[in-house]
N, CA and C atoms of all chains as a GROMACS GRO file, in nm:
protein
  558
    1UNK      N    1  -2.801   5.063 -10.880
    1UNK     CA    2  -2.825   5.207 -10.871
    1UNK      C    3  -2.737   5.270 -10.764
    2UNK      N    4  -2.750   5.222 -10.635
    2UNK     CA    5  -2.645   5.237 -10.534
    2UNK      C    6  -2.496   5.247 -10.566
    3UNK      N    7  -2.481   5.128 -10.617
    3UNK     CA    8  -2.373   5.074 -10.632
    3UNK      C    9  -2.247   5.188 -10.781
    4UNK      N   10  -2.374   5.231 -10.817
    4UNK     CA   11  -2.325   5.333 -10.950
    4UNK      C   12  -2.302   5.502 -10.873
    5UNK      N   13  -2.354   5.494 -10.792
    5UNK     CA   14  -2.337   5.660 -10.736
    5UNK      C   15  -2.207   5.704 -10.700
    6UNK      N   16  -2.056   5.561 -10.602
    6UNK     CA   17  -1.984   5.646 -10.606
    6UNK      C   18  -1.912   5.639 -10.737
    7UNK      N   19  -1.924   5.541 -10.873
    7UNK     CA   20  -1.884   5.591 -10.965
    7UNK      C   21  -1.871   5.730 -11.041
    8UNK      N   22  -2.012   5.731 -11.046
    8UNK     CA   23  -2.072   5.936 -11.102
    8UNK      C   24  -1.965   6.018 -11.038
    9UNK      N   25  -1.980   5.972 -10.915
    9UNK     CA   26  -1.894   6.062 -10.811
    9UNK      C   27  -1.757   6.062 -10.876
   10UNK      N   28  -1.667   5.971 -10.893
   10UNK     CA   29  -1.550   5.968 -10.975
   10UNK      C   30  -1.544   6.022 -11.080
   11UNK      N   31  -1.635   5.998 -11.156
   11UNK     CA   32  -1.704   6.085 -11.350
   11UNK      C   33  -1.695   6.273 -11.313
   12UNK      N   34  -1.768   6.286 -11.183
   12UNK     CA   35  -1.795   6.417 -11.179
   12UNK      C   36  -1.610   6.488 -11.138
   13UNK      N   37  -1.568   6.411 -11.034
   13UNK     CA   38  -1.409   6.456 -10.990
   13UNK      C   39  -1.330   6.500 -11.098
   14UNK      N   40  -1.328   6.386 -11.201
   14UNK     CA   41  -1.220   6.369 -11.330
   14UNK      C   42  -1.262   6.501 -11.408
   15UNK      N   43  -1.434   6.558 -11.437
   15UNK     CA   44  -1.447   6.608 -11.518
   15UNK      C   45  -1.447   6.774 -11.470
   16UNK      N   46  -1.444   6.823 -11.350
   16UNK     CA   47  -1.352   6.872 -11.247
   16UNK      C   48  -1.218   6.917 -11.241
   17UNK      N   49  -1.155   6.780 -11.266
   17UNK     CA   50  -1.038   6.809 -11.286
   17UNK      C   51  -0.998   6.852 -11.443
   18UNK      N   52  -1.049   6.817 -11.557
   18UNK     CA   53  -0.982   6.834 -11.678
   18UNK      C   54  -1.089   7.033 -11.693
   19UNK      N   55  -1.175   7.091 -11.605
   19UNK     CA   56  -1.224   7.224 -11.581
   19UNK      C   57  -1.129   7.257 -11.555
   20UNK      N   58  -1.078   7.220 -11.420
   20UNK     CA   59  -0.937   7.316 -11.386
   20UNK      C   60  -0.814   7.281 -11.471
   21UNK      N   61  -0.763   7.225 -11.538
   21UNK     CA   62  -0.646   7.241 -11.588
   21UNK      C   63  -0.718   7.299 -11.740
   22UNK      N   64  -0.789   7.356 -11.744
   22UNK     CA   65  -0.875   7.442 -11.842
   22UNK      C   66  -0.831   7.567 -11.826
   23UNK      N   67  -0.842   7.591 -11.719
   23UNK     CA   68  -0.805   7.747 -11.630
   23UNK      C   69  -0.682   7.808 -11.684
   24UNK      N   70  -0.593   7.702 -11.706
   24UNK     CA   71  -0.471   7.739 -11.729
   24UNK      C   72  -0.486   7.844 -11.847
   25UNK      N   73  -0.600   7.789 -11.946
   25UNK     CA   74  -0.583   7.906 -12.045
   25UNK      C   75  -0.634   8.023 -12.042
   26UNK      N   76  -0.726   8.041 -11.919
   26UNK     CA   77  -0.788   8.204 -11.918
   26UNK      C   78  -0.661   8.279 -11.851
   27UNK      N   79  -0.612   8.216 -11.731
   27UNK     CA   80  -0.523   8.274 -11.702
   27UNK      C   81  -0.379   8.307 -11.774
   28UNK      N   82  -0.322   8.208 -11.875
   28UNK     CA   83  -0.255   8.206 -11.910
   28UNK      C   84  -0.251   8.336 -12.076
   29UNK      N   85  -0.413   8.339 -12.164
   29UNK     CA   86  -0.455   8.392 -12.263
   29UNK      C   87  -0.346   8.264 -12.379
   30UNK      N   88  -0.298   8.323 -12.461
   30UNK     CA   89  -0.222   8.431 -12.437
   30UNK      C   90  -0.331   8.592 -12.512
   31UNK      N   91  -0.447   8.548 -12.592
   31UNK     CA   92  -0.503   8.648 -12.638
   31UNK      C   93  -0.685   8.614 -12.580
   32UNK      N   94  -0.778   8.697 -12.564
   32UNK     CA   95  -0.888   8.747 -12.541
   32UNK      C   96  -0.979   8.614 -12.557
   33UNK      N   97  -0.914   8.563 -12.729
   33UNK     CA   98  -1.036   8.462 -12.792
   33UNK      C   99  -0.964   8.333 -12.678
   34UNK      N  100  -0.836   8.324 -12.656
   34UNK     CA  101  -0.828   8.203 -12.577
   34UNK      C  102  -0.883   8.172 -12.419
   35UNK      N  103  -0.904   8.334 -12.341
   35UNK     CA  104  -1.000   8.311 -12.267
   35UNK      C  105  -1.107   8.269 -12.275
   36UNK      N  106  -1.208   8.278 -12.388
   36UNK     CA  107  -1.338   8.253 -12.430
   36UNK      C  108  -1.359   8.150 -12.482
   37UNK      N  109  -1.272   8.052 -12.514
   37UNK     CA  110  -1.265   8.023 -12.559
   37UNK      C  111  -1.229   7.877 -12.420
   38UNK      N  112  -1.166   7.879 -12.351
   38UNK     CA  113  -1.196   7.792 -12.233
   38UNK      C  114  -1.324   7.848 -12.141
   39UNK      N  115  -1.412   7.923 -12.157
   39UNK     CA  116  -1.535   7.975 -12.102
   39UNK      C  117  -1.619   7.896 -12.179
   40UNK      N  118  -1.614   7.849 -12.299
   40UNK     CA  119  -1.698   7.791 -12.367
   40UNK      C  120  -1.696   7.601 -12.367
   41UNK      N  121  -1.534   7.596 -12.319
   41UNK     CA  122  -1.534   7.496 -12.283
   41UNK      C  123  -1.597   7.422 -12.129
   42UNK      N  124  -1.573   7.532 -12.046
   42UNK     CA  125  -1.638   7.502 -11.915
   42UNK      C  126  -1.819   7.516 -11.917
   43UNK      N  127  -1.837   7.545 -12.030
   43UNK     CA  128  -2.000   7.580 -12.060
   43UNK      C  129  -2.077   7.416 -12.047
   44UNK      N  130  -1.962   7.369 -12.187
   44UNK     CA  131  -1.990   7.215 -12.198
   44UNK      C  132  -1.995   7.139 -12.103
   45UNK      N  133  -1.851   7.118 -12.038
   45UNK     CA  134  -1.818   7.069 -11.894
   45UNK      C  135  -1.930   7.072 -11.765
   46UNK      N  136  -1.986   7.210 -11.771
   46UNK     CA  137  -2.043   7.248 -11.646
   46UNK      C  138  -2.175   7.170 -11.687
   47UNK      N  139  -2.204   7.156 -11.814
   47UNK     CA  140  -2.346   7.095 -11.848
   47UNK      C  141  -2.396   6.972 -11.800
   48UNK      N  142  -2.224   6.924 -11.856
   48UNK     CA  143  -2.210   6.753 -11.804
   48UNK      C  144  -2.207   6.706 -11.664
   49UNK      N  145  -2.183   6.824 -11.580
   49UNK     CA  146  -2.104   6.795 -11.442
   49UNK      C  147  -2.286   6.825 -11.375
   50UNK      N  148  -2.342   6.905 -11.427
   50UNK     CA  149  -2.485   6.914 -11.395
   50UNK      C  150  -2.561   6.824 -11.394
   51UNK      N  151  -2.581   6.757 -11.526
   51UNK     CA  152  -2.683   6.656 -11.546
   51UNK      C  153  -2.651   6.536 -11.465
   52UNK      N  154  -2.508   6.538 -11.465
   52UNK     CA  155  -2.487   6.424 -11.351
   52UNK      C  156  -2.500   6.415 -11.224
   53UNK      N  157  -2.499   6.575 -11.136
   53UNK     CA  158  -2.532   6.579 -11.029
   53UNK      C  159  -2.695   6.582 -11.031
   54UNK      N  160  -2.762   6.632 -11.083
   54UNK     CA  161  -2.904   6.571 -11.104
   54UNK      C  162  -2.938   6.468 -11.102
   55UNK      N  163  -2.829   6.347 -11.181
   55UNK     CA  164  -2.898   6.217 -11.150
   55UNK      C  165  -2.895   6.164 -11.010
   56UNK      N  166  -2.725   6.196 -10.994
   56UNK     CA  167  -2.689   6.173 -10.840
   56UNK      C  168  -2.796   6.182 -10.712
   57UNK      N  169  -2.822   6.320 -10.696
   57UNK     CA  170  -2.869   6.428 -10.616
   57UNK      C  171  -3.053   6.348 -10.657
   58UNK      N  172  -3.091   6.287 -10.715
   58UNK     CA  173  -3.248   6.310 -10.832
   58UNK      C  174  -3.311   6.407 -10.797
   59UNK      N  175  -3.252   6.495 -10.844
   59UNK     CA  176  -3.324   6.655 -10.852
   59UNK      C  177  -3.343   6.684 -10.991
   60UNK      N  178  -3.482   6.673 -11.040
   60UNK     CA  179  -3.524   6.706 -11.183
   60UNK      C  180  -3.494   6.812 -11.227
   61UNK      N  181  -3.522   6.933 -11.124
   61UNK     CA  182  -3.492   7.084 -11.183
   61UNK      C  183  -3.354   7.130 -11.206
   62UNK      N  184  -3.250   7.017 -11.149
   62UNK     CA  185  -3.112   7.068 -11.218
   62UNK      C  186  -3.122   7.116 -11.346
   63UNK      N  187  -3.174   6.996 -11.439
   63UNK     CA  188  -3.152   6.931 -11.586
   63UNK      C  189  -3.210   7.139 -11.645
   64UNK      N  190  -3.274   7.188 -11.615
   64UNK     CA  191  -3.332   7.275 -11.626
   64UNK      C  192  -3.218   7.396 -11.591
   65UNK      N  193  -3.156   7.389 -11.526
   65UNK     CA  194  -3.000   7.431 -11.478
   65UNK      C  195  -2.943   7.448 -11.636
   66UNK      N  196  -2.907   7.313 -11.607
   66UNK     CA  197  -2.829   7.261 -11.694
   66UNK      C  198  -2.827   7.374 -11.870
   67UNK      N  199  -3.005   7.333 -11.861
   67UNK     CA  200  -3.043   7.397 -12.024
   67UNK      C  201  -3.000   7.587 -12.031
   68UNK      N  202  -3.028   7.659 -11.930
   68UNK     CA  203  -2.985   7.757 -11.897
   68UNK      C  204  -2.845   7.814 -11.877
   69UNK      N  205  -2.753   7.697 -11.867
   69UNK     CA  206  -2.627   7.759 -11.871
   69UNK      C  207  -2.591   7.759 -12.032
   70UNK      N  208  -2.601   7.611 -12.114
   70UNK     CA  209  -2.596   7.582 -12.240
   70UNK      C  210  -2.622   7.747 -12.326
   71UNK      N  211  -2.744   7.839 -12.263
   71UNK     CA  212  -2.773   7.939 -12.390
   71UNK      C  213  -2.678   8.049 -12.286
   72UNK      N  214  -2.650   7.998 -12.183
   72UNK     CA  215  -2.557   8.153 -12.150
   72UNK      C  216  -2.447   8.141 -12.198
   73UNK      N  217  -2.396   7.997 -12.232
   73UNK     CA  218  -2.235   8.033 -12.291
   73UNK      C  219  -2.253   8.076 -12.411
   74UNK      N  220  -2.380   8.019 -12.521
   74UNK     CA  221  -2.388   8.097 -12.605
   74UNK      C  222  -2.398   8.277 -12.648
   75UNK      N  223  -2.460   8.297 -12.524
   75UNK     CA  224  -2.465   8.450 -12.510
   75UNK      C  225  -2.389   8.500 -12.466
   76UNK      N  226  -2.295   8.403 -12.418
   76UNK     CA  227  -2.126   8.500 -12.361
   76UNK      C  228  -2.052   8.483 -12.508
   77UNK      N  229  -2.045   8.378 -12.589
   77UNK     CA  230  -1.945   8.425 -12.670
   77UNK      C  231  -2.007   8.516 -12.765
   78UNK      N  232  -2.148   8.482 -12.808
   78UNK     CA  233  -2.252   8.623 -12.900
   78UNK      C  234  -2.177   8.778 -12.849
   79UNK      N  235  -2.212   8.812 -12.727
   79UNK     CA  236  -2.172   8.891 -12.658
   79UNK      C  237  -2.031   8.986 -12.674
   80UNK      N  238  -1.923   8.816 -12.673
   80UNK     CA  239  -1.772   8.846 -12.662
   80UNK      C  240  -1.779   8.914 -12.830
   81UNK      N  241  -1.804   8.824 -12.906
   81UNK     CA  242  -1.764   8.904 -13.074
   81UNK      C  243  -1.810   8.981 -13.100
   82UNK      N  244  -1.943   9.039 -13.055
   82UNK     CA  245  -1.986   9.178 -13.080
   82UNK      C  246  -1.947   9.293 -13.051
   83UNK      N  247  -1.892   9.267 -12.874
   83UNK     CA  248  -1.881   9.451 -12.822
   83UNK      C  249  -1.770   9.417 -12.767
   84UNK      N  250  -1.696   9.289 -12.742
   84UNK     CA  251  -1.555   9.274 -12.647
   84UNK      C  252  -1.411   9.269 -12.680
   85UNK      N  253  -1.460   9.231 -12.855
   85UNK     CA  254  -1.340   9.183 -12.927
   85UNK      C  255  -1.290   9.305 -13.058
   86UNK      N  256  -1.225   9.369 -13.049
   86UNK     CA  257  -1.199   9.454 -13.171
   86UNK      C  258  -1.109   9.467 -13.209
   87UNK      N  259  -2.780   4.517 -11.423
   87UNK     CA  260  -2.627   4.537 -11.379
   87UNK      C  261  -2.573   4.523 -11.512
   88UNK      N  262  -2.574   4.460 -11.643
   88UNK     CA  263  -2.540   4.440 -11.784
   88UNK      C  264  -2.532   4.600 -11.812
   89UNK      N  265  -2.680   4.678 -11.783
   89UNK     CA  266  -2.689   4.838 -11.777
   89UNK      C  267  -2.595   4.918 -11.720
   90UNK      N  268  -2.571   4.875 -11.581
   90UNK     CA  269  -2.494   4.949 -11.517
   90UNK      C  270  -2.370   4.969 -11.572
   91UNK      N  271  -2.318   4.842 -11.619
   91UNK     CA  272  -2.181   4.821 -11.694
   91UNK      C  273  -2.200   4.947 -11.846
   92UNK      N  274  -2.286   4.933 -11.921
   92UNK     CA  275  -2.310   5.017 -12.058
   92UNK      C  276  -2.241   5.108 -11.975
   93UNK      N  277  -2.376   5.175 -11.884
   93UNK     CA  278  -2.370   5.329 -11.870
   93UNK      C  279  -2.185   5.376 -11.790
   94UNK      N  280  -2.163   5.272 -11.781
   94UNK     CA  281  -2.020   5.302 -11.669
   94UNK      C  282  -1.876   5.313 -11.805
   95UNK      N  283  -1.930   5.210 -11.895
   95UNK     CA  284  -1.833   5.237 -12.015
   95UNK      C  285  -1.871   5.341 -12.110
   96UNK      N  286  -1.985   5.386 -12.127
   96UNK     CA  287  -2.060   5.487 -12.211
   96UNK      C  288  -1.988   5.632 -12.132
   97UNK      N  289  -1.968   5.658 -12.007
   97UNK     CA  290  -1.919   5.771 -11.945
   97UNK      C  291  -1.789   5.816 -11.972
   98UNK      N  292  -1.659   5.632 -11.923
   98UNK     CA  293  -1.552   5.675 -11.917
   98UNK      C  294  -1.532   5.661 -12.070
   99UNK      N  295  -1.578   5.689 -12.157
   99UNK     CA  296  -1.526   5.724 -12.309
   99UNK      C  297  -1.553   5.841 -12.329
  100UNK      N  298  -1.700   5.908 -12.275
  100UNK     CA  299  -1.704   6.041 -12.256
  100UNK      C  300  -1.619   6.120 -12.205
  101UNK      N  301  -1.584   6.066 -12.072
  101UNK     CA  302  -1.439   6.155 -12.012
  101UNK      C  303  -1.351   6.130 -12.112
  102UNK      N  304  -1.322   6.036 -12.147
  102UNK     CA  305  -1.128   6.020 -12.215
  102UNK      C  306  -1.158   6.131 -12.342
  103UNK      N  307  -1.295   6.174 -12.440
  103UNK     CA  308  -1.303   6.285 -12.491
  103UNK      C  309  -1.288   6.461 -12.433
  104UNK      N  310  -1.342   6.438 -12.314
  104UNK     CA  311  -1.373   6.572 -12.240
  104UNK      C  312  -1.216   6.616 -12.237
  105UNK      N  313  -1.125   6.503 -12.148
  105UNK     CA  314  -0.993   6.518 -12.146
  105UNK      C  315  -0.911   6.554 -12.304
  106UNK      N  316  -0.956   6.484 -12.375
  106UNK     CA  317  -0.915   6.554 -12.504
  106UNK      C  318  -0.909   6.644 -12.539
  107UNK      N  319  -1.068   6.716 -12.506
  107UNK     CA  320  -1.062   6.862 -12.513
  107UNK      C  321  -0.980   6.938 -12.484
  108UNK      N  322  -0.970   6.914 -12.294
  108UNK     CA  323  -0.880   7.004 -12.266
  108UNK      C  324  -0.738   6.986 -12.281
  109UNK      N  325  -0.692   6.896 -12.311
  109UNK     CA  326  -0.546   6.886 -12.406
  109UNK      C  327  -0.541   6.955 -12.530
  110UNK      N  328  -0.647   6.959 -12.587
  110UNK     CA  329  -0.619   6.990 -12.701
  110UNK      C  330  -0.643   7.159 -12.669
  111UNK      N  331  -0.737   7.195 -12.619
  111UNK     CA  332  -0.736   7.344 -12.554
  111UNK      C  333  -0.604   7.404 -12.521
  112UNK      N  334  -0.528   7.321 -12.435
  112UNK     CA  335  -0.352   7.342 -12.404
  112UNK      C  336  -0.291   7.390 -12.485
  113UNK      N  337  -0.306   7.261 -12.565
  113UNK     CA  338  -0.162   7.230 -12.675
  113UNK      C  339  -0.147   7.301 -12.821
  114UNK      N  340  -0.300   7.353 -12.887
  114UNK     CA  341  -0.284   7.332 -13.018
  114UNK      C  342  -0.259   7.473 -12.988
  115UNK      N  343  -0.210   7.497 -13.152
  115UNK     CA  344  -0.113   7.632 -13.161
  115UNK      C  345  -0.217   7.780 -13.165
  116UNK      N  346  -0.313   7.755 -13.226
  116UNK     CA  347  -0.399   7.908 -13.276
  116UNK      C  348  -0.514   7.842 -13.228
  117UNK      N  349  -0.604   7.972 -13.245
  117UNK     CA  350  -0.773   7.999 -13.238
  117UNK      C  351  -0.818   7.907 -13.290
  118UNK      N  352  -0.810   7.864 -13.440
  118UNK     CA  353  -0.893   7.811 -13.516
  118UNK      C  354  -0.892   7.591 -13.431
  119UNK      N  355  -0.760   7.600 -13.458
  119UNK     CA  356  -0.778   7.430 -13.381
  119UNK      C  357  -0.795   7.434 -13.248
  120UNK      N  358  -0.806   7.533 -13.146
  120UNK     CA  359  -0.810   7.521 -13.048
  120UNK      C  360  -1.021   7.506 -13.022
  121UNK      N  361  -1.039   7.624 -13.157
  121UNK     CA  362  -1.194   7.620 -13.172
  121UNK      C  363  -1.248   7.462 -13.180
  122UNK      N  364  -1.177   7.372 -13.295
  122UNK     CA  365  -1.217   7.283 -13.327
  122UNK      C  366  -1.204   7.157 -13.175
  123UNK      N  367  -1.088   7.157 -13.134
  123UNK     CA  368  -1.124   7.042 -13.022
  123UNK      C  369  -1.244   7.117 -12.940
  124UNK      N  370  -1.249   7.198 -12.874
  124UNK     CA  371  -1.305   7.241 -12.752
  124UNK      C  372  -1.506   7.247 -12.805
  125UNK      N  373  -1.510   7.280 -12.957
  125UNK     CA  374  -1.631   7.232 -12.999
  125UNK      C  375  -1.672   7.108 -13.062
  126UNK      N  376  -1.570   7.043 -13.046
  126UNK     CA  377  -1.583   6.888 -13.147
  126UNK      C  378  -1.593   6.780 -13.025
  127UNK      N  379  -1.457   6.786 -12.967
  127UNK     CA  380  -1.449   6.688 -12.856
  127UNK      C  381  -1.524   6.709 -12.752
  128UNK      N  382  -1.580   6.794 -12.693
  128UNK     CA  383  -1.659   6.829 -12.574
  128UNK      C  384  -1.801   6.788 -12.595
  129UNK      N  385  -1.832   6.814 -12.735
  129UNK     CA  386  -1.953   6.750 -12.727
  129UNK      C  387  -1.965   6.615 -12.752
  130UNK      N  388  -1.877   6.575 -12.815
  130UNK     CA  389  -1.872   6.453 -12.817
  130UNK      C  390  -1.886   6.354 -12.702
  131UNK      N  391  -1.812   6.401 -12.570
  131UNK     CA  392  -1.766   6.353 -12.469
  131UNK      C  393  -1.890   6.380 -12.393
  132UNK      N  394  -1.996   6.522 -12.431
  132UNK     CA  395  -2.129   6.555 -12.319
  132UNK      C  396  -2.218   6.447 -12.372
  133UNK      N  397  -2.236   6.394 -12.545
  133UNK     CA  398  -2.343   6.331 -12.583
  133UNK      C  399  -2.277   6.158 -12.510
  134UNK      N  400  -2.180   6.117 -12.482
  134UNK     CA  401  -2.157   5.982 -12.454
  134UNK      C  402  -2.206   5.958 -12.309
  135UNK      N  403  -2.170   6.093 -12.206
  135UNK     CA  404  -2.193   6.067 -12.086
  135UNK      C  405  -2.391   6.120 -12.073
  136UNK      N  406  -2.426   6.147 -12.182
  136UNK     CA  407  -2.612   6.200 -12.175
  136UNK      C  408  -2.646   6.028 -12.235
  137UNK      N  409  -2.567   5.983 -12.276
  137UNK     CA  410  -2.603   5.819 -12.325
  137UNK      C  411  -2.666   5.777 -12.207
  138UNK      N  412  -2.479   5.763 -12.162
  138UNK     CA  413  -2.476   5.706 -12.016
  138UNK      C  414  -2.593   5.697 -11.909
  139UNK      N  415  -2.598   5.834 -11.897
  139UNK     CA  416  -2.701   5.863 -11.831
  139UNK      C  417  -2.891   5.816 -11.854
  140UNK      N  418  -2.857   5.836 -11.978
  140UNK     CA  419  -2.999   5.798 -12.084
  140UNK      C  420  -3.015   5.619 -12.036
  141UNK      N  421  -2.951   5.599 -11.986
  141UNK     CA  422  -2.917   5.431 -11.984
  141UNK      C  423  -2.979   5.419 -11.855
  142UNK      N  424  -2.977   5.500 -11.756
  142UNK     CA  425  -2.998   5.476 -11.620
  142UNK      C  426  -3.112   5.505 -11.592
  143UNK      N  427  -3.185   5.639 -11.676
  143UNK     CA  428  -3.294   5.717 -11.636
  143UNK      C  429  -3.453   5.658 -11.614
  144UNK      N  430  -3.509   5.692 -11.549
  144UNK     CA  431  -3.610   5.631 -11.454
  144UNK      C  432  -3.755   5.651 -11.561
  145UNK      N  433  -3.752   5.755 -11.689
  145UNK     CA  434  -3.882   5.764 -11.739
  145UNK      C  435  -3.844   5.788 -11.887
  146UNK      N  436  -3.944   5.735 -11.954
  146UNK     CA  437  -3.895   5.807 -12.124
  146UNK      C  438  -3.871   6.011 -12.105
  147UNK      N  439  -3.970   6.062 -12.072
  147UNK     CA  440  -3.922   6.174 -12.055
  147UNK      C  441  -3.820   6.253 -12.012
  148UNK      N  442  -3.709   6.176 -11.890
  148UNK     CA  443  -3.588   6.203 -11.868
  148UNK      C  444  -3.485   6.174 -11.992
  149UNK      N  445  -3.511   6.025 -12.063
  149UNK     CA  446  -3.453   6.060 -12.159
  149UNK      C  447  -3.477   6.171 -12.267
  150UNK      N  448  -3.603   6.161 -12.318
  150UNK     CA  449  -3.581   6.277 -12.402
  150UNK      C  450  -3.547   6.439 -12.365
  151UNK      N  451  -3.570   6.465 -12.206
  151UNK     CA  452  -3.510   6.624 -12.215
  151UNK      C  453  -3.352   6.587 -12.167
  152UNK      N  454  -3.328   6.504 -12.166
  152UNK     CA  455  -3.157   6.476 -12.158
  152UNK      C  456  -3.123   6.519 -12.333
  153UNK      N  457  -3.150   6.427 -12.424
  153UNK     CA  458  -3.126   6.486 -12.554
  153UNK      C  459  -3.151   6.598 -12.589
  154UNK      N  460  -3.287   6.680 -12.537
  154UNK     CA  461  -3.332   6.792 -12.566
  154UNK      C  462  -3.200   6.877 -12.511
  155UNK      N  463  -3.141   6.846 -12.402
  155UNK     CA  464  -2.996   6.926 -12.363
  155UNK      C  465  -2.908   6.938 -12.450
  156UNK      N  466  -2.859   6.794 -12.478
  156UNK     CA  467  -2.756   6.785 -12.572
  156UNK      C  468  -2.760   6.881 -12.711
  157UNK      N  469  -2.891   6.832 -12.740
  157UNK     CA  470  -2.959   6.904 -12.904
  157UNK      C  471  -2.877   7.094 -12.905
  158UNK      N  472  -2.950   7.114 -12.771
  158UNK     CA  473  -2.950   7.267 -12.782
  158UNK      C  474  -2.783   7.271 -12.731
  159UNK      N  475  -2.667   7.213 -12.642
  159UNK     CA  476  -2.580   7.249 -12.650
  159UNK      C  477  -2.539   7.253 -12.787
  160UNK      N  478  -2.537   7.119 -12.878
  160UNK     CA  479  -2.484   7.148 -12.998
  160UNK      C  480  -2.491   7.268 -13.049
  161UNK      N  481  -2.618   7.271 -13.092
  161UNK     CA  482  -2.664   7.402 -13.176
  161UNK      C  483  -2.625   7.534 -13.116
  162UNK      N  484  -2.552   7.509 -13.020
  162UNK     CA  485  -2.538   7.647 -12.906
  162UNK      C  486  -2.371   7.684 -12.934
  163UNK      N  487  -2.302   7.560 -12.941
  163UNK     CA  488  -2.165   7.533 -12.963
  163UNK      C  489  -2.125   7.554 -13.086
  164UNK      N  490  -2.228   7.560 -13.204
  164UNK     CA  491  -2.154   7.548 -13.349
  164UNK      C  492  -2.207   7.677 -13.368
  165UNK      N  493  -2.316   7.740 -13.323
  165UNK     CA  494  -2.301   7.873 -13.339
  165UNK      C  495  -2.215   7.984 -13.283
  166UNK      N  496  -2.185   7.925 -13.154
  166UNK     CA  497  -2.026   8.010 -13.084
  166UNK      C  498  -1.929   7.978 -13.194
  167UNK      N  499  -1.862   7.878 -13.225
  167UNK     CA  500  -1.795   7.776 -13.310
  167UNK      C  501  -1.825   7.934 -13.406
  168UNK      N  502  -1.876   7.922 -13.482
  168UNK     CA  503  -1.914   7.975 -13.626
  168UNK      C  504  -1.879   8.140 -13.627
  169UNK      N  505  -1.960   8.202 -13.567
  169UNK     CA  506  -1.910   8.345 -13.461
  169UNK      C  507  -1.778   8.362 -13.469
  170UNK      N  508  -1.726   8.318 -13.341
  170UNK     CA  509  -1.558   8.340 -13.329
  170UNK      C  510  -1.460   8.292 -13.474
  171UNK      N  511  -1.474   8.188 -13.511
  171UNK     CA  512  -1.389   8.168 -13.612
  171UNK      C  513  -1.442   8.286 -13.722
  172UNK      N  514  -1.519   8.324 -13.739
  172UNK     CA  515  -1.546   8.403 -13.871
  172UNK      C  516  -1.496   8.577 -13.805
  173UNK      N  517  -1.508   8.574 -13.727
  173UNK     CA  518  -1.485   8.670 -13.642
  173UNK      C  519  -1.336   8.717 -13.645
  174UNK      N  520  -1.245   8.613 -13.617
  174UNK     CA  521  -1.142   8.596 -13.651
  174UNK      C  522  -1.059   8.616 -13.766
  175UNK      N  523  -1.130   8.525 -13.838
  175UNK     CA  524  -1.087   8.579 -14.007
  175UNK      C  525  -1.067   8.708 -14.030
  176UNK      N  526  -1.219   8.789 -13.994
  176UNK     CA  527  -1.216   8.930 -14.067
  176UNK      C  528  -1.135   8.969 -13.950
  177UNK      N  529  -1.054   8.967 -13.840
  177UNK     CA  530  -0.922   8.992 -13.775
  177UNK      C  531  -0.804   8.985 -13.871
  178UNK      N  532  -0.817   8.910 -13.963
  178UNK     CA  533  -0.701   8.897 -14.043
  178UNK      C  534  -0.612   8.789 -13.963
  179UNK      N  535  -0.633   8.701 -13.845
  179UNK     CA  536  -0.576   8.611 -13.822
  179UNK      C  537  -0.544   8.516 -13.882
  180UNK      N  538  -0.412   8.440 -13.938
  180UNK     CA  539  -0.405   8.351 -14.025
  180UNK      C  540  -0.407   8.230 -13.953
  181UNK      N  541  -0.451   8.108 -13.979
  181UNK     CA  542  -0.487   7.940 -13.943
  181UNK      C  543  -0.293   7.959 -13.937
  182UNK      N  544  -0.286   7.860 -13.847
  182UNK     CA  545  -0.157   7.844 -13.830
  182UNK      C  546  -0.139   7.732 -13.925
  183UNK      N  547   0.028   7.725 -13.967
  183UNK     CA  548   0.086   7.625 -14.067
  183UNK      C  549   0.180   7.560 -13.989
  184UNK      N  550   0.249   7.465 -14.019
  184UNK     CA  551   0.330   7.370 -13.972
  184UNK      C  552   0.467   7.468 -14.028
  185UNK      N  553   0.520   7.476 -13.937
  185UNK     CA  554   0.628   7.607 -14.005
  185UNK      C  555   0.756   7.489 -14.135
  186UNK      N  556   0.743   7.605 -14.221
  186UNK     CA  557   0.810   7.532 -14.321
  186UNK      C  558   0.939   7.653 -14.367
   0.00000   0.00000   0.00000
C-alpha cells in the first residue's frame, strides 16, 4: 500500500502532463468546437486525476468531486451547442 | 503484492490510452476524429485506471461508486460525443477525407 503511493504519484504527474499538452488546443483552436472539445477532454482527465488523489489522500468525499465534475463537463458542452456555437 | 503489480499494470495501460487521447486531440485533422479519440480513448484509459484502482480499494462499496463514476462519465461523454458531432453536421461541416 505504501509502497504503491509514490507510484499514483507518477500516474497522477504523467496524466498532468498529457492535460497540459491538451492546452495546446484551446489555445491554439483553431475553431470554438476544438476548444471544447479539449475541455471535455480535461473533464475525463480531471476525473481520473481525482479518484486517484482520493485514493492517495483516502479522502472518500473526493470520489463525490469527482462525480460532479463528470455532469459539469456535460453541461459545458450541453451549454456550448445550444447558446455558444452558431 | 501479485495485486499491487495488477493495479500498477492496469494504470500504466490506462495512461498509454489517456496519452492517446491527447495525441490524437493534436494530430487528427477535423471535429469529427478529434471527437472520436478524446471520447473513445479517454474513457477507455479512465475505466483501466478505475480497475486499477478497484484492485486496491478497501470495501465493496468503494468499488462500486468507483464504477458508478465511470458509468456516468460514459453516459456523460457519449452524450457530449452525440451533441457536438450532430451539431456540427447541421453546420454543414464536412468529415474530413484523405485528400485525393
Amino acid at each position: 500500500m505504501t509502497g504503491m503511493t509514490g507510484f499514483y504519484a507518477l500516474v497522477v504527474i504523467c496524466l498532468l502532463a498529457t492535460v497540459v499538452a491538451g492546452l495546446v488546443r484551446v489555445i491554439g483552436g483553431p475553431t470554438r468546437v476544438d476548444r471544447m472539445l479539449a475541455a471535455q477532454l480535461f473533464g475525463t482527465s480531471g476525473v481520473a486525476l481525482i479518484l486517484l488523489i482520493a485514493h492517495i489522500e483516502e479522502v472518500e468525499g473526493l470520489v463525490d468531486v469527482a462525480l460532479v465534475l463528470s455532469l459539469l463537463t456535460v453541461l459545458a458542452a450541453v451549454a456550448f451547442v445550444r447558446r455558444a456555437w452558431e | 503484492m501479485v495485486l499491487d503489480w495488477l493495479a500498477a499494470i492496469l494504470m500504466t495501460l490506462g495512461l498509454v490510452f489517456f496519452l492517446a487521447g491527447t495525441v490524437g486531440l493534436l494530430r487528427f485533422p477535423d471535429v469529427y476524429t478529434r471527437l472520436h479519440t478524446v471520447t473513445k480513448a479517454d474513457n477507455v484509459g479512465l475505466g483501466l485506471i478505475i480497475f486499477g484502482l478497484a484492485v486496491d480499494a478497501q470495501s465493496v462499496w468503494e468499488v462500486v461508486e468507483l464504477f458508478l463514476v465511470w458509468g456516468l462519465v460514459m453516459v456523460a461523454s457519449t452524450t457530449a460525443a452525440h451533441l457536438i458531432s450532430r451539431r456540427a453536421l447541421a453546420q454543414g461541416i464536412t468529415p474530413w477525407k484523405e485528400s485525393s
